[in-house]
C-alpha positions in Angstrom: -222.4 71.4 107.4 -221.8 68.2 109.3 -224.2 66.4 107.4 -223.1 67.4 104.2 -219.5 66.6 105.0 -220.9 62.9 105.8 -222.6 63.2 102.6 -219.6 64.1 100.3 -217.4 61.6 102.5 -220.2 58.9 101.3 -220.3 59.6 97.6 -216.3 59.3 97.6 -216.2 55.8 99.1 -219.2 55.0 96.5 -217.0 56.8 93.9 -214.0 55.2 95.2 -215.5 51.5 94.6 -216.9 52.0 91.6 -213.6 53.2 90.1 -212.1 50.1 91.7 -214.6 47.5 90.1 -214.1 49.2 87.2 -210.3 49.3 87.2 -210.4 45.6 88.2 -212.8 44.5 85.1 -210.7 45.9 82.8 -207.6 44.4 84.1 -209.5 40.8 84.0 -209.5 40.4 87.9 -212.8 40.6 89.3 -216.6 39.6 87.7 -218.9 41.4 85.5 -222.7 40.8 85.9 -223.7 40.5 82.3 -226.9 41.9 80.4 -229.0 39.4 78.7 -228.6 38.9 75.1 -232.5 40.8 74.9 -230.8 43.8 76.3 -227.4 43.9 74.6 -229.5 44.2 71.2 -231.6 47.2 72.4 -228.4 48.8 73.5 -226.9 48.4 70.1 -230.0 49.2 68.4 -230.6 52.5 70.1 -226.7 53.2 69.7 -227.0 52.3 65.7 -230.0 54.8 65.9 -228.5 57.9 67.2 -225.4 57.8 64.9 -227.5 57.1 62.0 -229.4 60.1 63.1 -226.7 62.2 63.6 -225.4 61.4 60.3 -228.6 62.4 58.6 -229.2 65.2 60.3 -226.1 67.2 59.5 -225.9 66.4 56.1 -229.8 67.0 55.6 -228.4 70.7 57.0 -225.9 70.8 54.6 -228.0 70.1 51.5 -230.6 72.5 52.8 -227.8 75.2 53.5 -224.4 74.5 51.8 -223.0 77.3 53.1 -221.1 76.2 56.7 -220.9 80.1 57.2 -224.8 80.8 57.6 -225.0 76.9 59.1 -223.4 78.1 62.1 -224.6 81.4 62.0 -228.3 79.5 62.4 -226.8 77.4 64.7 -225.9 80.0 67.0 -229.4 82.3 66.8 -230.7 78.7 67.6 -228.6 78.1 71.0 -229.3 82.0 71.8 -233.2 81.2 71.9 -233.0 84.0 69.1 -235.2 83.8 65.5 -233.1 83.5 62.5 -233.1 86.5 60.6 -234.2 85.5 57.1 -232.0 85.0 54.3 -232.4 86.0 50.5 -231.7 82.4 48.1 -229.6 82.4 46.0 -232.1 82.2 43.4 -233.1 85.5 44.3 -230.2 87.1 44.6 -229.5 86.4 41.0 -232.7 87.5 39.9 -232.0 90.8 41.7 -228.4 91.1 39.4 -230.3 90.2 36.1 -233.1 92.4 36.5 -230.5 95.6 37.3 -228.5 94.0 34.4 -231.4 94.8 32.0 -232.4 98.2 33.0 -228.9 99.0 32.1 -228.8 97.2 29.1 -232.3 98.5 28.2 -235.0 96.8 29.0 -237.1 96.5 25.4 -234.0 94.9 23.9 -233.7 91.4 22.9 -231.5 90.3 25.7 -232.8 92.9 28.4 -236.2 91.5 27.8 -234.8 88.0 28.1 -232.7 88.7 31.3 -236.1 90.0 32.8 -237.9 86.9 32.0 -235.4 84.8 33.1 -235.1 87.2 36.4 -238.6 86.3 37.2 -238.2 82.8 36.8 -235.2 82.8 39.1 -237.1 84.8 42.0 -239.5 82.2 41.9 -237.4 79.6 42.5 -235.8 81.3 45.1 -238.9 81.5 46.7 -240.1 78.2 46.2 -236.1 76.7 47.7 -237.3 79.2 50.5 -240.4 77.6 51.2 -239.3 74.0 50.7 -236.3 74.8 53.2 -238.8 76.0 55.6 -241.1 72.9 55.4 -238.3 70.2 55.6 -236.8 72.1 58.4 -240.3 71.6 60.3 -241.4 68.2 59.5 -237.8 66.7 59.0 -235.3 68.3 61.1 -237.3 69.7 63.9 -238.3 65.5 65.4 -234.2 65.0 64.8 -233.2 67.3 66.8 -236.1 66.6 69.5 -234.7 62.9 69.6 -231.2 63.9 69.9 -231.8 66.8 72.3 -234.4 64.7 74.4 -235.3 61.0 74.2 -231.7 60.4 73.4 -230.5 62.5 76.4 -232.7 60.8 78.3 -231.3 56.7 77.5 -228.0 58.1 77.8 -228.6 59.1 81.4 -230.6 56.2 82.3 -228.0 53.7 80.6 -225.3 55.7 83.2 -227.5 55.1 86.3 -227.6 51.5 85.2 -223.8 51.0 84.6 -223.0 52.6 88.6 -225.7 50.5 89.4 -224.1 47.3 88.0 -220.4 48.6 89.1 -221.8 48.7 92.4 -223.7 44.9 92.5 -220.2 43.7 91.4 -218.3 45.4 93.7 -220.9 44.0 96.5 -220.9 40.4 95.2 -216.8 40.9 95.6 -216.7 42.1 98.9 -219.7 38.9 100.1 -216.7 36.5 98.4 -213.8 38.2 101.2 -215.7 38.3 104.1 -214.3 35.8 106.2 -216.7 36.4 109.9 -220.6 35.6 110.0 -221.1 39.3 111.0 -219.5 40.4 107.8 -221.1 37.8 105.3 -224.4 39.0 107.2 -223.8 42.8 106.6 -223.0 41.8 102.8 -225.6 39.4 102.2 -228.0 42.5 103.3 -226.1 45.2 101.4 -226.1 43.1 97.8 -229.8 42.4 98.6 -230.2 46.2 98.2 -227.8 46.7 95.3 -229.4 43.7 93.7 -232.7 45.4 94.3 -231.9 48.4 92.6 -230.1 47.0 89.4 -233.3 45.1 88.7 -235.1 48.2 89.0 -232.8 50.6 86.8 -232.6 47.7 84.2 -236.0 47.7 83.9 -236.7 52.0 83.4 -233.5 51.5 80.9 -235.5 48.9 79.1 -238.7 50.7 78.3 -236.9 53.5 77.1 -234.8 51.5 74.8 -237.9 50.0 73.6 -239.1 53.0 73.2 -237.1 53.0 70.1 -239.2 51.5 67.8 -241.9 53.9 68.2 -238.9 56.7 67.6 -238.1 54.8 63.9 -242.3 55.0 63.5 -242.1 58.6 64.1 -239.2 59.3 61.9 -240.5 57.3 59.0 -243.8 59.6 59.2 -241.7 62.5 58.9 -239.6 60.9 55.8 -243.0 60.5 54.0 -243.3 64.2 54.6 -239.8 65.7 53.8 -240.1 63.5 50.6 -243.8 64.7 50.0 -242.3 68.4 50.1 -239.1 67.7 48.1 -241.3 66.7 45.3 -243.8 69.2 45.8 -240.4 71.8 45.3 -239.2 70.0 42.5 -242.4 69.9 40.4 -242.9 73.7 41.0 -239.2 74.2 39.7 -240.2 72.3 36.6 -243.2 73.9 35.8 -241.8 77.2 36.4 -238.5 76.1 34.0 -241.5 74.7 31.8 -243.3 78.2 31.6 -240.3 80.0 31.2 -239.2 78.0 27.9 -242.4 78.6 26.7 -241.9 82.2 27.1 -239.0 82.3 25.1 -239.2 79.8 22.6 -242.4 82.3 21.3 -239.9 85.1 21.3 -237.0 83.3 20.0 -237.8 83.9 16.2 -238.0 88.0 16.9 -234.5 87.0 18.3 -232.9 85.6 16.0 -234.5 88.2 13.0 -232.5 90.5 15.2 -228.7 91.7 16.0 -227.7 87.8 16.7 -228.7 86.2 13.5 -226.3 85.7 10.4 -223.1 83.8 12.3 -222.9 80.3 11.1 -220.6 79.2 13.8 -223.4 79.6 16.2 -224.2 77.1 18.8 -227.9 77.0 18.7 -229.7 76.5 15.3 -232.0 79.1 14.3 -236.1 77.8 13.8 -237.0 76.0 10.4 -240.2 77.2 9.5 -241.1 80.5 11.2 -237.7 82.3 10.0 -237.7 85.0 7.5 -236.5 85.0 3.9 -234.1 87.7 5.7 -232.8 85.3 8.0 -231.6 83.1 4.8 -230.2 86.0 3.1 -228.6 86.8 6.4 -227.4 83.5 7.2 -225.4 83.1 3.7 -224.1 86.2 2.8 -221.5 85.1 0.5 -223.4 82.5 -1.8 -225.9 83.1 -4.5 -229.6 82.2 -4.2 -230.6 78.4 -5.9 -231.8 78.8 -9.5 -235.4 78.1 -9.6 -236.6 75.5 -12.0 -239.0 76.9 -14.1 -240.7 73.7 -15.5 -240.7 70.5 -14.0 -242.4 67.7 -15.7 -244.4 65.2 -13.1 -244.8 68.1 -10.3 -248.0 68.0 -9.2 -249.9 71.0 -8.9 -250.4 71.1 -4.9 -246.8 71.6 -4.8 -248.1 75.4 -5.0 -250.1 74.9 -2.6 -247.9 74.1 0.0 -248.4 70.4 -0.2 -245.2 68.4 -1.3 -245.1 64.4 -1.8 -241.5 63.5 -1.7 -242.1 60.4 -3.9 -244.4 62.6 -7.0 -241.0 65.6 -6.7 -238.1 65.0 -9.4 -234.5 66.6 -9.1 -234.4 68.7 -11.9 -231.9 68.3 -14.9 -229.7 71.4 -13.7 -230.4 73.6 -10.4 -229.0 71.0 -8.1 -226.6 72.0 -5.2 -224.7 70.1 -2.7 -225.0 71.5 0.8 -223.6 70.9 4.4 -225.9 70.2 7.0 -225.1 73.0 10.1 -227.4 71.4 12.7 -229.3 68.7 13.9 -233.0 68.4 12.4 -235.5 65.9 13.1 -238.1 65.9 10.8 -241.6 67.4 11.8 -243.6 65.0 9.6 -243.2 62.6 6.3 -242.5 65.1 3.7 -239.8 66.1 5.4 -236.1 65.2 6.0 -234.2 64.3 9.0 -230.9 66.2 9.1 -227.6 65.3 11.1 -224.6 68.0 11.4 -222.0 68.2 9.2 -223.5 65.5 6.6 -223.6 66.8 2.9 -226.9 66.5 1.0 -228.4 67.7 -2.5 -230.7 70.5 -2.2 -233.1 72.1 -5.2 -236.0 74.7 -5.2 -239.4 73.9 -6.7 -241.5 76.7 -8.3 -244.2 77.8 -5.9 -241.8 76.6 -2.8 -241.6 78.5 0.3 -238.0 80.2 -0.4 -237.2 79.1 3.5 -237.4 75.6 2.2 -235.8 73.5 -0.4 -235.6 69.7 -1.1 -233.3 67.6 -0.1 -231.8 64.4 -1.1 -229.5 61.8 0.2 -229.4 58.7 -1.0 -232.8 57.1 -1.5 -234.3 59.8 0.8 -236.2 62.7 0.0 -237.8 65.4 1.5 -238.0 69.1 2.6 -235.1 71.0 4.4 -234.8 74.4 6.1 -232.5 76.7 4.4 -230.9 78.5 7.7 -230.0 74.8 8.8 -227.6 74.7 5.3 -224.4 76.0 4.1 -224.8 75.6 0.3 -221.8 75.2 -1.5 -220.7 76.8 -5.1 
């Protein structure tokens, strides 16, 4: 008990002192021992590093997990030594909703079948964000933390050590400059000897770690390589999954539009050119009577029949002619036909032997062939 009472007595005067030097700095009276220019850059350095760290950490959290709820929900399974309990995406939960949607709505209609495929789809992007989250959080967040929660811990001790050790050389090197009686000086000399000592010493294990830095930035650019490796891993599978998934229903698209959806001409979307029916025309246009078809035209070539047209061999006829407004955007699939823009009027005719989901158009000096579901004819 003694001993320890000498002990605490001890570190109090120590305390005292350092509080003192410290007190005195500030105010302007009494010396600092100052670190070499070397040493004042690795302290910034590794002070730059841990912010910038920080910073990137927590908002590499928040774009893996924008929820702050279920951030520090992970947060606190991870201080509780506990596994985090795993969590459906958000991908998945609406594939979940659109799948339920089109049992209800019946699952061979067109928009049941639809909300299925598109259910799919979205459960395997929610497991792909799943997988990517899990993978960044290994090879990008994981050495983060490990800096901050270690090697970072670590400076930040050391660098303590070394400011009581430099508080207490300055507080030695003030009480050398009072003593007045050789005894004193002696007992000073001796006691900054030792202080001196074990600055050097601290300086020098606070140095290596700071160096130590540099290997930290290696470390962390390997891991960049590797969060950026599985980002674009995630985001290619997202695109061909978004890729297969428009394939799916641009081949099912036609037997959706033949169905309850076709026949409003205020729609949105334009229906397909070539693969629609003559009963999506009929449907489209309920209210204007079909084009006359010429029944001779002189200068028609005969392949015209045959599917072929040459824009530059056709000839409007003398009567038959229409004006029409353009609904939608077209871009023309080859030379013989026409490129349409919305709401631009054209003149359209029918050729004997045409395809009746087609007619020629004109505008201008330009010729060619135009679907009929992308027209409003006018009387």
């Amino acid at each position: 008990m003694d001993f320890n009472v000498k002990k605490l007595a001890s570190d109090a005067g120590v305390f005292f002192s350092r509080a003192m030097q410290f007190t005195e700095e500030k105010l302007g009276q009494a010396e600092k021992t100052e670190l070499d220019a070397h040493f004042e850059n690795l302290l910034a350095r590794a002070d730059c590093t841990k912010n910038w760290t920080e910073k990137i950490l927590r908002q590499t959290e928040v774009l893996l997990q924008p929820n702050p709820s279920a951030r520090v929900e992970e947060f606190l399974y991870e201080k509780l030594d506990r596994k985090v309990p795993s969590r459906v995406t958000n991908g998945e939960l609406l594939a979940q909703y659109m799948t339920e949607a089109a049992n209800d709505f019946g699952p061979g209609t067109p928009y049941g079948k639809t909300l299925i495929k598109v259910g799919e789809t979205q459960r395997r992007l929610g497991a792909a964000e799943r997988d990517f989250i899990h993978s960044a959080s290994i090879t990008f967040l994981t050495p983060l933390r490990n800096f901050l929660e270690g090697d970072w811990r670590t400076i930040a001790k050391e660098r303590r050590i070394l400011q009581n050790r430099r508080l207490d050389l300055d507080a030695c090197k003030a009480r050398l400059k009072k003593a007045k009686a050789a005894e004193a000086k002696a007992a000073a000399e001796h006691e900054l000897r030792l202080t001196q000592t074990e600055f050097d010493r601290q300086a020098e294990v606070t140095r290596l770690l700071l160096e130590g830095i540099s290997s930290t930035h290696v470390n962390h650019l390997r891991c960049l390589h590797e969060f950026v490796e599985s980002q674009t891993n995630y985001y290619a599978q997202c695109y061909q999954y978004m890729l297969d998934l428009q394939k799916q229903l641009g081949s099912s698209k036609g037997e959706i539009f033949s169905g309850t959806f076709v026949g409003n001409a205020d729609s949105t979307s334009p229906p397909p050119a070539a693969a629609s029916p003559p009963a999506v025309a009929a449907a489209t246009l309920p209210a204007v009577p079909t084009i006359p078809v010429v029944p001779t035209i002189v200068g028609v070539p005969s392949t015209v029949a045959e599917g072929v047209l040459n824009p530059n061999e056709v000839k409007p006829p003398a009567s038959g002619t229409r004006k029409a407004r353009v609904l939608y955007d077209y871009e023309a699939a080859d030379s013989t036909e026409l490129a349409l823009l919305a709401d631009e009027m054209i003149t359209v005719y029918s050729l004997p032997g045409m395809d009746p989901d087609w007619l020629i158009g004109e505008r201008g000096n330009q010729k060619g062939k135009v679907p009929v579901t992308y027209l409003e004819l006018l009387s």
